[in-house]
C-alpha positions in Angstrom: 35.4 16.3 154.5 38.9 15.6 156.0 40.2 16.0 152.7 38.8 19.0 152.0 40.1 20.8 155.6 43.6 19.3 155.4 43.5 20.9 151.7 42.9 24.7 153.0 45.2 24.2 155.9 48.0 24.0 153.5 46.6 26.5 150.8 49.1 29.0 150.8 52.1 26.5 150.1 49.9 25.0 147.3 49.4 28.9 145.9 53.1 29.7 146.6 54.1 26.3 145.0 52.0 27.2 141.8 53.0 30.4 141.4 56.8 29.2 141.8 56.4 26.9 139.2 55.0 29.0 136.6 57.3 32.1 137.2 60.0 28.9 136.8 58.7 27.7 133.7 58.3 31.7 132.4 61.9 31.9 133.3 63.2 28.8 131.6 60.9 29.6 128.4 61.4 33.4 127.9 65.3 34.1 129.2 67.8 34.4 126.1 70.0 31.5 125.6 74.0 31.3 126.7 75.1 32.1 123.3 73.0 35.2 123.0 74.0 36.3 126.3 77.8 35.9 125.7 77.7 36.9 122.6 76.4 40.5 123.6 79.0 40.4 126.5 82.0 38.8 125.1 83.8 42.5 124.7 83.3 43.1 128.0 84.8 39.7 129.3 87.8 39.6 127.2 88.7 42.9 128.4 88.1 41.9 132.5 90.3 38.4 131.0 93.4 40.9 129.4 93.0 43.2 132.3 93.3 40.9 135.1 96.1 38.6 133.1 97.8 42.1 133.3 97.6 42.8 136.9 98.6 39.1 137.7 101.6 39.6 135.5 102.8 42.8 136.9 102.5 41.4 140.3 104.4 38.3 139.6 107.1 39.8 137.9 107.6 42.9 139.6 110.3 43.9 142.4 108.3 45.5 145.0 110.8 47.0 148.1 111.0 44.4 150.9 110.9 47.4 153.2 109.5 51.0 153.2 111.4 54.1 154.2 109.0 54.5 157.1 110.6 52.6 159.7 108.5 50.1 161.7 105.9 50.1 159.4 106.1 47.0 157.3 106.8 46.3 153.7 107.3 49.0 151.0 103.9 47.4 149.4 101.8 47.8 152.3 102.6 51.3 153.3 101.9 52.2 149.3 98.5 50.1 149.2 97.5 51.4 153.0 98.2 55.1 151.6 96.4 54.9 148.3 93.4 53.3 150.0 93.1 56.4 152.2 93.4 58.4 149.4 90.6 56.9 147.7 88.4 56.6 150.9 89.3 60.4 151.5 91.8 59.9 154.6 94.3 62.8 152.9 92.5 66.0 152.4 93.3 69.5 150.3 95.6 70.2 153.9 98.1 67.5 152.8 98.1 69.0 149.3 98.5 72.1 150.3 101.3 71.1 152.7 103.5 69.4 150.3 103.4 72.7 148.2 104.4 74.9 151.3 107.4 72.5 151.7 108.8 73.5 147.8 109.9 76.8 149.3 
């Protein structure tokens, strides 16, 4: 009778444990192989590969300015990656637009 109550003490880690395993083996059994799966993909790598082979050429072999007409504010790079963020995170609004076309005149 021991047995049997140190058996259900630990019943739902034996459950868990068997329904671990199977979902393991129905993983293993049922997923597609590598080959499958990068064949389907392989357009989509190669072109993240070419594109980012790119971008680390450009940034090797580019001059960028070693300082930015802003004065105090760092390197040219900086300000230009600090202002295109807030661009894209909407930190420069229709005003500033709007702005630089009142300044044509």
């Amino acid at each position: 009778m021991e047995f049997r109550e140190k058996l259900l003490k630990f019943k739902f880690h034996i459950v868990f444990a068997f329904i671990f395993s199977l979902l393991t083996v129905a993983l293993v059994t049922y997923s597609p192989g590598f080959f499958t799966v990068l064949s389907y993909f392989w357009p989509l790598f190669l072109s993240t590969t070419l594109f980012l082979a790119t971008v680390y050429f450009f940034a090797r072999h580019s001059d960028f300015p070693a300082s930015s007409t802003i004065p105090g504010e760092g390197s040219g790079l900086k300000v230009a990656a600090e202002g295109l963020l807030d661009y894209v995170v909407g930190g420069q609004h229709e005003e500033t637009l709007f702005e630089g076309f009142t300044k044509l005149d």
